[in-house]
PARONU-279733 format. One record per atom (N, C-alpha, C, CB): residue number from 0; residue in one letter; atom name; x, y, z. Coordinates in pm, 1 decimal. Glycine has a CB too. Example, Ala and Ser with C-alpha at 12.3 -4.5 7.8 and 13.67 -1.06 7.14 Angstrom:
2
SITE  resi  resn  name        c1        c2        c3
SITE     0     A     N    1319.0    -569.0     780.0
SITE     0     A    CA    1230.0    -450.0     780.0
SITE     0     A     C    1320.0    -330.0     780.0
SITE     0     A    CB    1130.8    -447.3     904.6
SITE     1     S     N    1285.0    -225.0     708.0
SITE     1     S    CA    1367.0    -106.0     714.0
SITE     1     S     C    1290.0       3.0     787.0
SITE     1     S    CB    1408.4     -59.8     572.5
This chain:
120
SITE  resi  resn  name        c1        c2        c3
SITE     0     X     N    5744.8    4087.1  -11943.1
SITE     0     X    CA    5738.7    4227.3  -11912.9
SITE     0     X     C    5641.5    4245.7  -11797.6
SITE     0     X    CB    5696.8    4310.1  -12037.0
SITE     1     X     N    5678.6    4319.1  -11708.8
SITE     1     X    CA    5561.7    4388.8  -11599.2
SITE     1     X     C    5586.0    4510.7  -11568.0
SITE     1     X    CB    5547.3    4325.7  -11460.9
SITE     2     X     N    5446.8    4514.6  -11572.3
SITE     2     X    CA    5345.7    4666.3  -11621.7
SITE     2     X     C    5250.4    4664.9  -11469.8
SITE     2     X    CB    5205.9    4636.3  -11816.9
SITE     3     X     N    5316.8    4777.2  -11400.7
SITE     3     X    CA    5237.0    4854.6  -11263.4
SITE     3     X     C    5062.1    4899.1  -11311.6
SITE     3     X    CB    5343.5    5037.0  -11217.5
SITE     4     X     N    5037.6    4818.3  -11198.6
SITE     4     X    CA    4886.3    4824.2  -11247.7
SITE     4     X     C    4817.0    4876.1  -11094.8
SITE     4     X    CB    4817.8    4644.8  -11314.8
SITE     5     X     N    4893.2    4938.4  -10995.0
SITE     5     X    CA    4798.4    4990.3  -10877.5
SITE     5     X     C    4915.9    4914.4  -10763.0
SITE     5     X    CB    4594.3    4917.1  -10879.0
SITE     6     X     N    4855.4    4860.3  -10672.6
SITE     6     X    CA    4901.8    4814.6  -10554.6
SITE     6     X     C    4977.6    4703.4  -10641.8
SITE     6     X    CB    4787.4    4773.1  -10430.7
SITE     7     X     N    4956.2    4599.0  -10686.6
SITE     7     X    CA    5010.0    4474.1  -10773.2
SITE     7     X     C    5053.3    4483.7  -10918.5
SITE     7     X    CB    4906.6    4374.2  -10778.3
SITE     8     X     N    5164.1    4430.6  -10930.3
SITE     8     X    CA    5220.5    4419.2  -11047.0
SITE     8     X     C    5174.8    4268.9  -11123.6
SITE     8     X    CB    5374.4    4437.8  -11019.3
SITE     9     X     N    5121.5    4300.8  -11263.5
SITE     9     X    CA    5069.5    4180.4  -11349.5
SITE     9     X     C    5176.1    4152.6  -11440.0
SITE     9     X    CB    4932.8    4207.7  -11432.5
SITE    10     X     N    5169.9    4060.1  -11469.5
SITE    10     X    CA    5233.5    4012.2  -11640.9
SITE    10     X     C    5148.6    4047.8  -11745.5
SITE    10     X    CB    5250.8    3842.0  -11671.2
SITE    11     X     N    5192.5    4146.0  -11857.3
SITE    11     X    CA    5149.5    4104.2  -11952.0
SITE    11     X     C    5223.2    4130.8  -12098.8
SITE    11     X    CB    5034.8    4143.4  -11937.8
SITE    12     X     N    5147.7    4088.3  -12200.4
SITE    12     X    CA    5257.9    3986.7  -12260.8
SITE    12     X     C    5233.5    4160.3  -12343.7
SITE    12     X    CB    5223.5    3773.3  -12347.5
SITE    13     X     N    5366.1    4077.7  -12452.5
SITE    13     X    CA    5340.8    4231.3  -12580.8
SITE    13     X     C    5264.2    4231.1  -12689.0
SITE    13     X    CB    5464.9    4277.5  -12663.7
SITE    14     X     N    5188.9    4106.3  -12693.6
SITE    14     X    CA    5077.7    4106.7  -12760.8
SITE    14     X     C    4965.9    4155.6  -12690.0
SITE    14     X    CB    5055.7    3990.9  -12805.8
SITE    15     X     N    4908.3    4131.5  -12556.4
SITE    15     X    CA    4792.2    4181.2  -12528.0
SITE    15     X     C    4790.0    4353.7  -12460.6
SITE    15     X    CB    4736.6    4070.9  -12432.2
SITE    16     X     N    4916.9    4403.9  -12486.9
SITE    16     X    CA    4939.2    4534.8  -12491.7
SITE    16     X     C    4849.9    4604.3  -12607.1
SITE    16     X    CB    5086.1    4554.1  -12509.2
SITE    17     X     N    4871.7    4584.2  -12746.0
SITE    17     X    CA    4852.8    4594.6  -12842.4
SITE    17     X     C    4693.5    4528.1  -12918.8
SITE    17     X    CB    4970.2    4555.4  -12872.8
SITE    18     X     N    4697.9    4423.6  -12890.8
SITE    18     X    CA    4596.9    4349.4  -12926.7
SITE    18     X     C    4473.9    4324.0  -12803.9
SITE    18     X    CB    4664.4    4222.9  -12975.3
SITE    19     X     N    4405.9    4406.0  -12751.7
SITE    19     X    CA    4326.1    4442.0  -12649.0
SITE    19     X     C    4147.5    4393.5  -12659.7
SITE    19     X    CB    4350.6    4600.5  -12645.0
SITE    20     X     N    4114.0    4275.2  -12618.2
SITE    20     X    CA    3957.3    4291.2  -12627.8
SITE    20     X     C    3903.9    4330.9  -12565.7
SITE    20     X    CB    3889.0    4219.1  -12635.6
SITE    21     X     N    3938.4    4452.7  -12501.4
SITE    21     X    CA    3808.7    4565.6  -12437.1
SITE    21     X     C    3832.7    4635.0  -12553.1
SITE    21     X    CB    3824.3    4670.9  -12269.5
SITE    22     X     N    3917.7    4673.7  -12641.3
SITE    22     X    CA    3941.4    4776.8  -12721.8
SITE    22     X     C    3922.0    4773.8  -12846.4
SITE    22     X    CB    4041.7    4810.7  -12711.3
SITE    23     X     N    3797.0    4828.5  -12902.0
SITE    23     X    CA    3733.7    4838.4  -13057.4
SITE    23     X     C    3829.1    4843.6  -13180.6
SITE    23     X    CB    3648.7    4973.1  -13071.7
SITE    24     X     N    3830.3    4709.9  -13263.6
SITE    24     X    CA    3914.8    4718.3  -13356.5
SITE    24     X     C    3872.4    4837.7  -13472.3
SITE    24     X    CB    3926.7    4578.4  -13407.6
SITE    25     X     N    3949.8    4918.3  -13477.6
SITE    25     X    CA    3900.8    5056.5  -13593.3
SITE    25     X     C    3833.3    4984.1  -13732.6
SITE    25     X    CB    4070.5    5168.5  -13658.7
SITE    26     X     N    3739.5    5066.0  -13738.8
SITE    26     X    CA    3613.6    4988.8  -13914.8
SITE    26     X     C    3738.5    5052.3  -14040.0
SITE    26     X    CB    3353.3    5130.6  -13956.7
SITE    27     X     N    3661.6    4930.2  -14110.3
SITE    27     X    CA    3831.5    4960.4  -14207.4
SITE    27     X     C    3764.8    5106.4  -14271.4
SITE    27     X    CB    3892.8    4797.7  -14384.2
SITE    28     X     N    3698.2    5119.9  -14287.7
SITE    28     X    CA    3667.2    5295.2  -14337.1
SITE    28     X     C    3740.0    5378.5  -14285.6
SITE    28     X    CB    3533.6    5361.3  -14303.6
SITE    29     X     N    3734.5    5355.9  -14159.7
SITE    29     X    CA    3862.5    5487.4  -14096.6
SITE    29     X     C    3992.9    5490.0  -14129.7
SITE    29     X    CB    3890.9    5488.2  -13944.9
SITE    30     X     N    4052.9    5346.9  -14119.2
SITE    30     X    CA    4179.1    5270.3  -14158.5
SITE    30     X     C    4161.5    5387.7  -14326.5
SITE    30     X    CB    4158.4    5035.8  -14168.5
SITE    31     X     N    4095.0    5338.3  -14396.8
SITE    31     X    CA    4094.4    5385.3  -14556.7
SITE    31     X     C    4101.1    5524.7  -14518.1
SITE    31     X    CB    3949.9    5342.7  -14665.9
SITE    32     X     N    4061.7    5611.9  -14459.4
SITE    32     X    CA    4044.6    5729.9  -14437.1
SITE    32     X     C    4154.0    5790.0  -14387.6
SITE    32     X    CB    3949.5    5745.3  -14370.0
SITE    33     X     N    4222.3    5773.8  -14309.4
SITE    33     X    CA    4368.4    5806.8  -14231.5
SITE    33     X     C    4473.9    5746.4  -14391.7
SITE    33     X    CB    4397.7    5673.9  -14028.8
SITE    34     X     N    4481.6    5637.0  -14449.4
SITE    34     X    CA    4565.5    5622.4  -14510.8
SITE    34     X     C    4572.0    5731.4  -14628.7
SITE    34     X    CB    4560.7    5499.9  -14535.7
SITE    35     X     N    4398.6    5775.9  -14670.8
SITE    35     X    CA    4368.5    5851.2  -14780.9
SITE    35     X     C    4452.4    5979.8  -14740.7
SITE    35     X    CB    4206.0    5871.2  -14805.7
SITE    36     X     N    4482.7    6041.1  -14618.2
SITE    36     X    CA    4462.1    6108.3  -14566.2
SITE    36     X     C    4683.8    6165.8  -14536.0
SITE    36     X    CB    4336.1    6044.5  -14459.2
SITE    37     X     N    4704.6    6031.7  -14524.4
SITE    37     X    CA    4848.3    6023.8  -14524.5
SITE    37     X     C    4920.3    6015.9  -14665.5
SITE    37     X    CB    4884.5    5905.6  -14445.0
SITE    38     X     N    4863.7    5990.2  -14746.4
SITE    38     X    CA    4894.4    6016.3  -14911.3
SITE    38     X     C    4860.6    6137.2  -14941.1
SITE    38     X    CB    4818.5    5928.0  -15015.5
SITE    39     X     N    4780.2    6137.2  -14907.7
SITE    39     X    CA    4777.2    6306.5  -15004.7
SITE    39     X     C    4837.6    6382.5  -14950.4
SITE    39     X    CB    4646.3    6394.8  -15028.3
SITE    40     X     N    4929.1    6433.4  -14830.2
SITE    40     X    CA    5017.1    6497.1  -14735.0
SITE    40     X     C    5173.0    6420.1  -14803.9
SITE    40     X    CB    4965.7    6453.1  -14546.2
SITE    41     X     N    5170.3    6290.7  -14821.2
SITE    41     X    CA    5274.9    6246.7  -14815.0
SITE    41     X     C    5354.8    6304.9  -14979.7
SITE    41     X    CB    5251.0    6087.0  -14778.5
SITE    42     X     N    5310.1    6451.9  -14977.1
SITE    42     X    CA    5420.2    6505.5  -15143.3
SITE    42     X     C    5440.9    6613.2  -15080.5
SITE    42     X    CB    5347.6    6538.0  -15334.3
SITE    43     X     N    5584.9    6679.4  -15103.2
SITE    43     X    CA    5644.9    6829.7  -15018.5
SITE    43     X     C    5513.1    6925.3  -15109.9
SITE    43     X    CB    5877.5    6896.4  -15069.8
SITE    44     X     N    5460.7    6944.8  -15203.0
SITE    44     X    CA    5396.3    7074.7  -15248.8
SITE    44     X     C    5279.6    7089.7  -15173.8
SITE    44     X    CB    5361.9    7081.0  -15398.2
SITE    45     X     N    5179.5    6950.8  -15148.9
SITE    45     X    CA    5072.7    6912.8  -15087.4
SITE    45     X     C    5112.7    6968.6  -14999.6
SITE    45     X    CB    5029.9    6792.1  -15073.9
SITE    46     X     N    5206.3    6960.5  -14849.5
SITE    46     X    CA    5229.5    6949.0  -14758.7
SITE    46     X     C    5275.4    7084.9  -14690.7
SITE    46     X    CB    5294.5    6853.8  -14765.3
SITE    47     X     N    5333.2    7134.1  -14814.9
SITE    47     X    CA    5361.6    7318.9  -14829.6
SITE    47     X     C    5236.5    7388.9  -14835.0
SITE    47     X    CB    5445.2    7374.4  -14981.5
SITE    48     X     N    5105.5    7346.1  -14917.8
SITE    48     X    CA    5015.1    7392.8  -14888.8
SITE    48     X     C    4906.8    7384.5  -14821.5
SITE    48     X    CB    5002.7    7406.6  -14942.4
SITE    49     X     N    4946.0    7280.4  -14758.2
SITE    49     X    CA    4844.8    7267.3  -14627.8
SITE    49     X     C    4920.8    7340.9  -14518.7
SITE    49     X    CB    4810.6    7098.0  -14575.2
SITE    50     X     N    5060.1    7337.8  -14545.9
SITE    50     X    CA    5097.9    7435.6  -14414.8
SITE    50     X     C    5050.3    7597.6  -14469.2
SITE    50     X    CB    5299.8    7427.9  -14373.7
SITE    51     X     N    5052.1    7681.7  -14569.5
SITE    51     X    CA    4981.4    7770.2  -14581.1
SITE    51     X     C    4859.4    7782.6  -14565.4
SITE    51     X    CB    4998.3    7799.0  -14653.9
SITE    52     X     N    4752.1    7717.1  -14566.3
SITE    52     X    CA    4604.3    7741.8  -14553.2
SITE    52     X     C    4595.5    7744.3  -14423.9
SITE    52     X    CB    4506.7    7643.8  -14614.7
SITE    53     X     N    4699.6    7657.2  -14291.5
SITE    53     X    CA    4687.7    7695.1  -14180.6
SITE    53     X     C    4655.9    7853.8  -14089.9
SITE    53     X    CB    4780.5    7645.1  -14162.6
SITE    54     X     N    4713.0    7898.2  -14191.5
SITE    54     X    CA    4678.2    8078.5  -14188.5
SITE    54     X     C    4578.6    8190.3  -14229.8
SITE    54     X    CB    4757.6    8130.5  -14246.7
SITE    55     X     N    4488.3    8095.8  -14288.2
SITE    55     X    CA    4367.6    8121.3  -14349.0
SITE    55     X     C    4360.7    8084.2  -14486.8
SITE    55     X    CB    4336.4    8250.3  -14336.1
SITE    56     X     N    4242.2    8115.1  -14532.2
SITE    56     X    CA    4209.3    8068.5  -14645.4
SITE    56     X     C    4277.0    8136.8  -14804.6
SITE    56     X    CB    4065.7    8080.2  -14629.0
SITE    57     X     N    4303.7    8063.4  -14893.0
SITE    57     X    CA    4351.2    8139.8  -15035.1
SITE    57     X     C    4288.7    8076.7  -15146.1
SITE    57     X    CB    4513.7    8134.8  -15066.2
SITE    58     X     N    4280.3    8210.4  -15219.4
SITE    58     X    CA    4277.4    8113.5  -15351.3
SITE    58     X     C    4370.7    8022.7  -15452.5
SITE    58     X    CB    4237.9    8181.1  -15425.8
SITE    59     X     N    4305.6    7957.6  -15521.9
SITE    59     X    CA    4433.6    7882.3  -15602.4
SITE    59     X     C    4547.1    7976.7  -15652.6
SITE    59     X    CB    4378.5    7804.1  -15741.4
SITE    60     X     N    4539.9    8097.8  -15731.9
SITE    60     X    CA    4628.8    8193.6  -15780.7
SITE    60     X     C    4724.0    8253.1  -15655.6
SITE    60     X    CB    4541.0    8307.7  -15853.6
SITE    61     X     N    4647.1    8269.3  -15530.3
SITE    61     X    CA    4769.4    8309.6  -15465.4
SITE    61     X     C    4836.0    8210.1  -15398.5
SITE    61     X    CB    4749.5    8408.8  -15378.1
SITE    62     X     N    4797.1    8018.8  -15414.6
SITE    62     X    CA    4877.3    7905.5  -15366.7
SITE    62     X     C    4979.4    7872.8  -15448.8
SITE    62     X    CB    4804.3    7791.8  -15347.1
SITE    63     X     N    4929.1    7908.5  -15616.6
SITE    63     X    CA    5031.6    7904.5  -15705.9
SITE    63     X     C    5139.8    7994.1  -15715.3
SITE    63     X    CB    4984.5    7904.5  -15807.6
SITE    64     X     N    5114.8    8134.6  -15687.0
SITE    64     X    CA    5194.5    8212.1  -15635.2
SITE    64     X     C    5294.5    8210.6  -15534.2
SITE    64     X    CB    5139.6    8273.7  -15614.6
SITE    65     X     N    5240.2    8121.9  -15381.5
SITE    65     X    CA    5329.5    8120.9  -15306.5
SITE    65     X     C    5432.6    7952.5  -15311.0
SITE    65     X    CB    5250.8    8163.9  -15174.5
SITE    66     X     N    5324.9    7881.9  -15373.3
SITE    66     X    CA    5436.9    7748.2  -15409.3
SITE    66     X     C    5465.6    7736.3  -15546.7
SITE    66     X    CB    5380.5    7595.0  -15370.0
SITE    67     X     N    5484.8    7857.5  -15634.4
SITE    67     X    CA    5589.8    7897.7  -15741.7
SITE    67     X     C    5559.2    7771.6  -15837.6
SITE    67     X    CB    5767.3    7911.0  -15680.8
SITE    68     X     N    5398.4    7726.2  -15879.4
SITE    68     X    CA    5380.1    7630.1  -15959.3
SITE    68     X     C    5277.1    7664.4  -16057.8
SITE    68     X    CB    5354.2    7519.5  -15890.0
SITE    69     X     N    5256.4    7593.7  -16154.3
SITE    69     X    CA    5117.0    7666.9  -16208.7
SITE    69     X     C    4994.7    7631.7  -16146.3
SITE    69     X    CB    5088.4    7638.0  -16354.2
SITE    70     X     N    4903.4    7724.4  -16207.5
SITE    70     X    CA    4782.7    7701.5  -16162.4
SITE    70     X     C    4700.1    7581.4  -16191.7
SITE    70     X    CB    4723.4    7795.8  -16194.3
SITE    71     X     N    4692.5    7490.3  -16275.1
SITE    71     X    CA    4684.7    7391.4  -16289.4
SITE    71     X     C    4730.9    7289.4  -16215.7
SITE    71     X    CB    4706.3    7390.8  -16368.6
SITE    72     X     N    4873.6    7278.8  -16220.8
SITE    72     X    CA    4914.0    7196.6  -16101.8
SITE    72     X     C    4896.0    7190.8  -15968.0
SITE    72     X    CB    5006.7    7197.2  -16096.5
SITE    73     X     N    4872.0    7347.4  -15908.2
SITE    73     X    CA    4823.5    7366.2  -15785.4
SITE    73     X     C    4687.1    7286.0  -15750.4
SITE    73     X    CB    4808.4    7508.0  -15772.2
SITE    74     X     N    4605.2    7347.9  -15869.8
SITE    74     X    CA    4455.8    7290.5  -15871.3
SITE    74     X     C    4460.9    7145.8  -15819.4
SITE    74     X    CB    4386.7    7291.1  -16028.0
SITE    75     X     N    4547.6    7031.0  -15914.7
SITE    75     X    CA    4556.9    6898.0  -15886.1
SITE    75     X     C    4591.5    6844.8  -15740.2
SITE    75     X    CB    4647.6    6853.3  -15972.7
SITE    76     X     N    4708.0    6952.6  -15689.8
SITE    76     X    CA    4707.6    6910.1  -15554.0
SITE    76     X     C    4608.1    6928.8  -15452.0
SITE    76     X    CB    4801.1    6954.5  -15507.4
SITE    77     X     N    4541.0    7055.8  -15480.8
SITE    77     X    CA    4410.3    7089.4  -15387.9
SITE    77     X     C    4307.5    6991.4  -15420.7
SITE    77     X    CB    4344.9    7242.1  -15412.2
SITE    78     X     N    4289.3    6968.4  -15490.5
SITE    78     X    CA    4180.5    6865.9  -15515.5
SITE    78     X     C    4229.3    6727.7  -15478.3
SITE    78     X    CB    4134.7    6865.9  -15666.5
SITE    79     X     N    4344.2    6661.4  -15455.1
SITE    79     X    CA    4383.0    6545.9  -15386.0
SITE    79     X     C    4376.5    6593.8  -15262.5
SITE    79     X    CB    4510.9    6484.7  -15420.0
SITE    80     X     N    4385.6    6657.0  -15207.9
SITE    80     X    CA    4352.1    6730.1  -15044.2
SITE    80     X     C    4201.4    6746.7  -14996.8
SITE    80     X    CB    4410.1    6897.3  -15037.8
SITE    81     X     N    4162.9    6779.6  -15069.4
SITE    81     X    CA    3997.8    6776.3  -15091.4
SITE    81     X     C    3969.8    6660.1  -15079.4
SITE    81     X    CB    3934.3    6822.1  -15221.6
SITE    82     X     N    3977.2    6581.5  -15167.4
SITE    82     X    CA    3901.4    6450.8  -15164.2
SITE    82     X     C    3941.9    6393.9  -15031.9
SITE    82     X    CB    3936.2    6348.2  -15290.0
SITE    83     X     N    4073.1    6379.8  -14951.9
SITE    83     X    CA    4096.7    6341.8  -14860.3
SITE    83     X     C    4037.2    6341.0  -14744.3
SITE    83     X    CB    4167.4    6368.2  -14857.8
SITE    84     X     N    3933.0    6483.1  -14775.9
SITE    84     X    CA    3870.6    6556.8  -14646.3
SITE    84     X     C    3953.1    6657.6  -14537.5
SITE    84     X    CB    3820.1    6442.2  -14559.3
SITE    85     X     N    4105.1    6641.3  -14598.3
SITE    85     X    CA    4195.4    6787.7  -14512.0
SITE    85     X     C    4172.1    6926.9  -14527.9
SITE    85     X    CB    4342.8    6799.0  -14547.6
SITE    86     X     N    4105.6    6956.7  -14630.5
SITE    86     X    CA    4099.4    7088.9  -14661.7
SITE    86     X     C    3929.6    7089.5  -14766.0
SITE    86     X    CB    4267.9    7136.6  -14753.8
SITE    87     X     N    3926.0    7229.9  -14742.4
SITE    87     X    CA    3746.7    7255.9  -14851.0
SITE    87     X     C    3781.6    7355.4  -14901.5
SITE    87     X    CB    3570.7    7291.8  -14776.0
SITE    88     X     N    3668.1    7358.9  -15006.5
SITE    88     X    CA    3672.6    7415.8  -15142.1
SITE    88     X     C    3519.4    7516.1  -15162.9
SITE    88     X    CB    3685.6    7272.3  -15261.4
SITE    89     X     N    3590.4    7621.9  -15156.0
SITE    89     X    CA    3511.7    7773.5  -15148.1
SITE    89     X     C    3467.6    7817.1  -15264.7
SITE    89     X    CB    3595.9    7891.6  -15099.6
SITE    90     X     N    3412.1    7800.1  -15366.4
SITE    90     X    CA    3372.8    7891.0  -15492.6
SITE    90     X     C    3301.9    7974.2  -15441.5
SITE    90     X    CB    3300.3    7833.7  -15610.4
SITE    91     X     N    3340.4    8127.0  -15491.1
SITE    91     X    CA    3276.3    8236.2  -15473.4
SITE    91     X     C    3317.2    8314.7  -15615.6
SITE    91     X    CB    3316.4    8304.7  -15331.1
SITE    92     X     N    3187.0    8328.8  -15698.3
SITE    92     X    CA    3217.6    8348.9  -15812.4
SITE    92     X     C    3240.7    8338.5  -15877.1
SITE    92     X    CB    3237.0    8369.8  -15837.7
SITE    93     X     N    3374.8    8356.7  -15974.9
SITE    93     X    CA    3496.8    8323.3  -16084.8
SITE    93     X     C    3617.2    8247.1  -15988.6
SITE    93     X    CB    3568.6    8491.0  -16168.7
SITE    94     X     N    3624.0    8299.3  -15840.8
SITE    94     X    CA    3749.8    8274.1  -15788.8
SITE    94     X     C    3697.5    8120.7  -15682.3
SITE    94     X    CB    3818.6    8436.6  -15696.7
SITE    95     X     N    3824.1    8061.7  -15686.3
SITE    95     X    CA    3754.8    7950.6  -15586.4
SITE    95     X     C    3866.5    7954.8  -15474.8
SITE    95     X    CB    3729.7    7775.0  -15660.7
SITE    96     X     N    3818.1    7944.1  -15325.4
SITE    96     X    CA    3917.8    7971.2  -15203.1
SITE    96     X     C    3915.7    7821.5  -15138.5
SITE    96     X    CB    3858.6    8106.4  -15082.0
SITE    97     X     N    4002.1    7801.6  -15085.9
SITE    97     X    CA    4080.8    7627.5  -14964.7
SITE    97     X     C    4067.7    7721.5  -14872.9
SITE    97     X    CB    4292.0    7529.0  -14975.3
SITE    98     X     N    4040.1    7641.5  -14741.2
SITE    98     X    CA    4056.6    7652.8  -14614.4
SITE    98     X     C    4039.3    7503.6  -14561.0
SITE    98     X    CB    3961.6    7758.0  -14558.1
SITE    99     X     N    4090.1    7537.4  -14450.0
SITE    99     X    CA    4111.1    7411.1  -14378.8
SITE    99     X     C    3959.5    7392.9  -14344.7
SITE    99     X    CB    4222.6    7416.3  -14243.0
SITE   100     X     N    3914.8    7256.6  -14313.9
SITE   100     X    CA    3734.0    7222.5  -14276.5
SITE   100     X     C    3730.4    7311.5  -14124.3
SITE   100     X    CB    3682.9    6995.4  -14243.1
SITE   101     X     N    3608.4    7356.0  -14113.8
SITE   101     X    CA    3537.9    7461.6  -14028.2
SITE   101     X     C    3594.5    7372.2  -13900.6
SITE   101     X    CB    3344.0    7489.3  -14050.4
SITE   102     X     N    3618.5    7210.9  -13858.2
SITE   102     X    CA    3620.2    7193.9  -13772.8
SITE   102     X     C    3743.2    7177.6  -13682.4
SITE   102     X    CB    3555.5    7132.8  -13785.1
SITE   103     X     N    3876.4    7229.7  -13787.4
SITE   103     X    CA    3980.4    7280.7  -13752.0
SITE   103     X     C    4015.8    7400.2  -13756.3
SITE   103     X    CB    4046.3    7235.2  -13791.5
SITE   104     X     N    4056.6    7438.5  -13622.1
SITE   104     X    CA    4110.9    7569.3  -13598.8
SITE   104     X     C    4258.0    7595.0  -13666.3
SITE   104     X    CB    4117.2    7588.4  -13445.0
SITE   105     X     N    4358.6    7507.7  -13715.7
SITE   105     X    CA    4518.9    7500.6  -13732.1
SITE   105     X     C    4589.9    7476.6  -13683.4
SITE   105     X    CB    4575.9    7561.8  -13748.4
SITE   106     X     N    4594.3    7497.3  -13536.1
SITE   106     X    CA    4658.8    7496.0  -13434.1
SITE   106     X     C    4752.1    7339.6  -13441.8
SITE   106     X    CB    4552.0    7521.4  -13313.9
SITE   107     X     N    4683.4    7267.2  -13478.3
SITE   107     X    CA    4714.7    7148.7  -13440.5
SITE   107     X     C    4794.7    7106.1  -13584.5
SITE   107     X    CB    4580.4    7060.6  -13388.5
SITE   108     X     N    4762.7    7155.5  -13683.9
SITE   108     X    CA    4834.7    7109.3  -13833.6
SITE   108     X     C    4945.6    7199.4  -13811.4
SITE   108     X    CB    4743.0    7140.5  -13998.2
SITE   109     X     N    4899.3    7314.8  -13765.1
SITE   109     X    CA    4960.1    7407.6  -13781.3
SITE   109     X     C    5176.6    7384.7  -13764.6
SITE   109     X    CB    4870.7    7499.1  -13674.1
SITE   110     X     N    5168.7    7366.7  -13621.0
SITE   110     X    CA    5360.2    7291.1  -13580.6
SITE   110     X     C    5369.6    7215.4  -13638.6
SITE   110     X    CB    5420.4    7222.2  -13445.8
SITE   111     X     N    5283.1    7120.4  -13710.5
SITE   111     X    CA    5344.2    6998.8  -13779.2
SITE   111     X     C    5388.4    7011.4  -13929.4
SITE   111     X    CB    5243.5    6887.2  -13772.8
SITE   112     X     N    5313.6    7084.7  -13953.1
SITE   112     X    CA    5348.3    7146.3  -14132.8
SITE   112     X     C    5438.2    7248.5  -14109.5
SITE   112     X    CB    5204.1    7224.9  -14235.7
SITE   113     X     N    5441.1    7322.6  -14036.5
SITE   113     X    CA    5550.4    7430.9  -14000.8
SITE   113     X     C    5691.4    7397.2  -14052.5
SITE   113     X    CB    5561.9    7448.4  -13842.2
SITE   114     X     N    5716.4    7295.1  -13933.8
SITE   114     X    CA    5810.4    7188.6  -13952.8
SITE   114     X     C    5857.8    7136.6  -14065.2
SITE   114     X    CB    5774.1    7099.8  -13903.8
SITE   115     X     N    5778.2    7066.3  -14100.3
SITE   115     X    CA    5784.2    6962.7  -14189.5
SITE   115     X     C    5793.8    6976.2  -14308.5
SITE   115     X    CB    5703.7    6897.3  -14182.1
SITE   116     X     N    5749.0    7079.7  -14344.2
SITE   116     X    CA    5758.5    7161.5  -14464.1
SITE   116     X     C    5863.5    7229.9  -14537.5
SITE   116     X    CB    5694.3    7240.2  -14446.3
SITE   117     X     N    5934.0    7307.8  -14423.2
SITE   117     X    CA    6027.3    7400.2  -14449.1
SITE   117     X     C    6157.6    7313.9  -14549.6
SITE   117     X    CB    6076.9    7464.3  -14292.3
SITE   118     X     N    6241.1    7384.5  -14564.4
SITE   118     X    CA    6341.3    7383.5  -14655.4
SITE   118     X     C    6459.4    7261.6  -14636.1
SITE   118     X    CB    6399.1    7522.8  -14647.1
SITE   119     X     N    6472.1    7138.3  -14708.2
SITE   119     X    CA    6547.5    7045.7  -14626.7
SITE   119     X     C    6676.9    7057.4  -14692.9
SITE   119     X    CB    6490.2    6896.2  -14619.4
């Protein structure tokens, strides 16, 4: 294979595409973290309600409400979302509210759950 690199064209192979030593092999923590992260998304209810919190924050009663499950079961999925680190957990009072972490705006979950979510 050759790959335009400026004025001269190099060889290189399709392993050192991929397999790069200028380029930091990821610490398996992150690896664990992205996978944690792709499981708990990877169930349609999870995935329905992470596309709702994209819109702001709710409580469990109105997630159970809008994904037509009980409140209990809702609970279980928010809390596998939680632990993941995709979403946080608001107690205020008696009532407890999800929102997505302060350091997402939605925007970016937002088209992908849109999508992905909807009705197949």
């Amino acid at each position: 294979m050759r790959i335009w690199l400026g004025k001269a064209a190099a060889s290189v192979s399709y392993k050192d595409m991929f397999i790069s030593p200028t380029r930091p092999v990821p610490e398996l923590r992150d690896t664990d973290r992205v996978v944690a992260a792709l499981r708990a998304v990877g169930e349609q209810t999870r995935l329905r309600a992470l596309a709702l919190l994209t819109e702001g924050e709710l409580a469990v009663g109105e997630l159970a409400q809008a994904l037509g499950q009980s409140q209990p079961r809702v609970s279980r999925h928010l809390k596998l979302l939680t632990e993941a680190g995709l979403i946080e957990r608001a107690p205020e009072g008696v009532w407890v509210f999800y929102r997505l972490p302060r350091a997402h705006d939605g925007a970016s979950i937002r088209g992908s759950c849109a999508r992905d979510a909807g009705p197949k």
